[in-house]
C-alpha positions in Angstrom: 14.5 18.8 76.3 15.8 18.3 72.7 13.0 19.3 70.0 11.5 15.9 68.2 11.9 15.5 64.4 9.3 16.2 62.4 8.5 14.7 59.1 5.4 16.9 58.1 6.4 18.5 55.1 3.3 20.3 55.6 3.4 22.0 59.3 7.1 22.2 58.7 6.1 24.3 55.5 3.5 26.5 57.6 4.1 26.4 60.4 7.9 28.5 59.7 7.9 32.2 61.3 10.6 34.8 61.0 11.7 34.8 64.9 13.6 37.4 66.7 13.7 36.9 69.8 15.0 33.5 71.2 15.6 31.8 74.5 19.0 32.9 75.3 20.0 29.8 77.5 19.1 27.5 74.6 22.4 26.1 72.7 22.1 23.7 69.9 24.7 21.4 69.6 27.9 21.8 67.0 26.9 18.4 66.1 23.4 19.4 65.5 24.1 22.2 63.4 26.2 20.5 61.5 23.9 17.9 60.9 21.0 20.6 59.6 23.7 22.4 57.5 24.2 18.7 55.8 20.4 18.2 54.8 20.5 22.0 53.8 23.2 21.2 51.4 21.1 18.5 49.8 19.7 21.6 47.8 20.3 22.1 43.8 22.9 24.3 42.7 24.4 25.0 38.9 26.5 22.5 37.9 25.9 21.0 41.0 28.9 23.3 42.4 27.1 23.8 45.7 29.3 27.5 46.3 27.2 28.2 49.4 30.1 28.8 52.2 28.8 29.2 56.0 30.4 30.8 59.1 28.6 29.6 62.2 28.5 32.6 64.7 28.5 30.5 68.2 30.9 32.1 70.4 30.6 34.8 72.6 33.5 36.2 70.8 32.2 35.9 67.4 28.8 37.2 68.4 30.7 40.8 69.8 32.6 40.8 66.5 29.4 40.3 64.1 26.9 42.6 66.7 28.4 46.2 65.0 27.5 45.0 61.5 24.3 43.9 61.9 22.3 47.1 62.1 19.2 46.6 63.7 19.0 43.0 64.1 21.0 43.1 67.4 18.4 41.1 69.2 18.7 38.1 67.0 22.2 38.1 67.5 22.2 38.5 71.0 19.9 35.8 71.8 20.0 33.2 69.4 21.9 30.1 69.5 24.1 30.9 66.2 24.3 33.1 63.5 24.7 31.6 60.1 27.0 33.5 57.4 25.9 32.3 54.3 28.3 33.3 51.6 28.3 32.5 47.8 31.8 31.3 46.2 33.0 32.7 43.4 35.7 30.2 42.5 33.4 27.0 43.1 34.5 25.4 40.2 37.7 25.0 41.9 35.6 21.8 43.8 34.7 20.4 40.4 36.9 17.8 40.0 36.2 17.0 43.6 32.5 16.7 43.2 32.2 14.7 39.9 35.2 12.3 41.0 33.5 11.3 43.9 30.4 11.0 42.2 31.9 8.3 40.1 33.3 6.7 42.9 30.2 5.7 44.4 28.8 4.8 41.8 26.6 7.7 40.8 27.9 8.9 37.7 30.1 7.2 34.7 33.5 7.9 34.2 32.7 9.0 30.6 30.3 11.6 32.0 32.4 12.9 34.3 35.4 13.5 32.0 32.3 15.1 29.7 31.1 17.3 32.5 34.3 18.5 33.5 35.3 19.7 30.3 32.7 21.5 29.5 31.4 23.1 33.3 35.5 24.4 34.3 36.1 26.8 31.6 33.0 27.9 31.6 32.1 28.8 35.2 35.9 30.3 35.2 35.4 32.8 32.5 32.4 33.9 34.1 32.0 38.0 34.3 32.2 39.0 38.2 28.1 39.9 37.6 27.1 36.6 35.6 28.8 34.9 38.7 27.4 36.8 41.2 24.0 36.1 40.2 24.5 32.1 40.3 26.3 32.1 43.6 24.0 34.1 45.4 20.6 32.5 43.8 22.3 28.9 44.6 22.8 29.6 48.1 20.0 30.9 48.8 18.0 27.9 47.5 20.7 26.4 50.3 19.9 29.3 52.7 15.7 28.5 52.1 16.5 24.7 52.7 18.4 24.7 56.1 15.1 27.5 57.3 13.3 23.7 56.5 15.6 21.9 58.2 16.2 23.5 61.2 12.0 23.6 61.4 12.1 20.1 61.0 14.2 19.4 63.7 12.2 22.1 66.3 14.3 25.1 65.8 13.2 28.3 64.2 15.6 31.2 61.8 15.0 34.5 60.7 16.6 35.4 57.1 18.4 38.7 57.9 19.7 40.9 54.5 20.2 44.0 56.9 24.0 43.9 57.6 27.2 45.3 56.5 27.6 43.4 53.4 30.5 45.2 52.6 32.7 44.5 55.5 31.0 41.1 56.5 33.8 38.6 54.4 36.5 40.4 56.2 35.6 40.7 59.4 35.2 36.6 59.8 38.9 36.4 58.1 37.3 35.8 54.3 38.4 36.8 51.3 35.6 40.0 50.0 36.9 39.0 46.4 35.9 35.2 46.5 33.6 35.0 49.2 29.8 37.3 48.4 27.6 37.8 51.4 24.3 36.4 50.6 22.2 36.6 54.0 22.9 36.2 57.8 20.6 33.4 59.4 19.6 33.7 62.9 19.0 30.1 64.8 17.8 29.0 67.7 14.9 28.0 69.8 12.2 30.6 69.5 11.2 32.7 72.9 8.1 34.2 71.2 5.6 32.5 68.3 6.0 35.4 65.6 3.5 36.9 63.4 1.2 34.6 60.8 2.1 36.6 57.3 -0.3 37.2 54.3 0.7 35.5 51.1 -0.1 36.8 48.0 -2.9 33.9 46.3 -1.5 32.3 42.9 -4.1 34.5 40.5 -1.7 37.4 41.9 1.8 35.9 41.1 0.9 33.6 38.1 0.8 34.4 34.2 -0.8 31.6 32.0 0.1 31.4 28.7 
């Protein structure tokens, strides 16, 4: 039985565990996935550049390729229904005139603006340092990567962030350029098999500095 929508920001908020362990005869759709990726990509990004980059690990065969580099998360892997790649791009600003055009051709942004944009974001995003870029791309998709954990609770599923891996050799094992493409985190999806564990959270007199 497919997992009914939920609209409770709320329990959808709370109610997220890190799960593990997943039914292993659960698949979720192509179509599904791609339709959570799409909300997830609804998150902010600098310049609006959006350089998150997925790999959806579906396949038998992409599953044996990505089990050696994934330390000792081999259970997610195993049983889940995908896992998600997320990779930060370090020549986003090569979508730029894709992103603002479009944005003028439906009527979102002026052509003046645009042509103001443009000018200014391409040069500078290009003469980024490799370390000034690397911090954008990777805090930009993980807002993405935080964002589809939402979405797919929304829809029923449940995730588990995974930053133990090969990072080194992740790009070009999936046929990705390690030069452009920066491994962010691995997202394991499905439909959970256990409930996981309710986590402490630090209160906001712990985290918070009034001035």
């Amino acid at each position: 039985m497919k997992p009914v929508p939920s609209n409770d920001f709320n329990a959808i908020m709370k109610g997220r565990r890190s799960i593990r362990a997943y039914r292993s005869d659960y698949r979720i759709s192509r179509e599904e996935l791609t339709g959570i990726i799409r909300d997830a990509a609804t998150a902010p990004s600098s310049g609006n550049l959006q350089p998150w980059r997925v790999v959806v690990v579906d396949s038998e065969e992409g599953k044996a390729r990505l089990r050696p580099l994934v330390m000792f998360n081999t259970l997610q892997n195993d049983t889940s229904s995908a896992m998600l790649l997320i990779f930060g791009d370090h020549r986003q600003y090569e979508n730029a005139d894709f992103i603002f055009d479009t944005a003028v051709e439906q009527g979102k942004m002026p052509p003046e603006v645009r042509d103001r944009q443009l000018e200014a974001i391409k040069p500078h995003y290009a003469a980024l340092t490799r370390e000034q870029s690397n911090d954008i791309v990777k805090v930009d998709s993980a807002l993405f990567a935080m964002q589809l954990m939402l979405a797919a609770r929304a829809r029923g599923y449940d995730t588990n962030p995974i930053g133990g891996f090969e990072a080194d050799k992740l790009a070009e094992a999936f046929d990705l350029d390690p030069q452009r493409y920066a491994p962010v985190m691995i997202l394991a999806l499905g439909k959970a098999e256990e409930t996981g564990y309710e986590s402490v959270r630090l209160e906001p007199e712990r985290i918070t500095f009034w001035r």
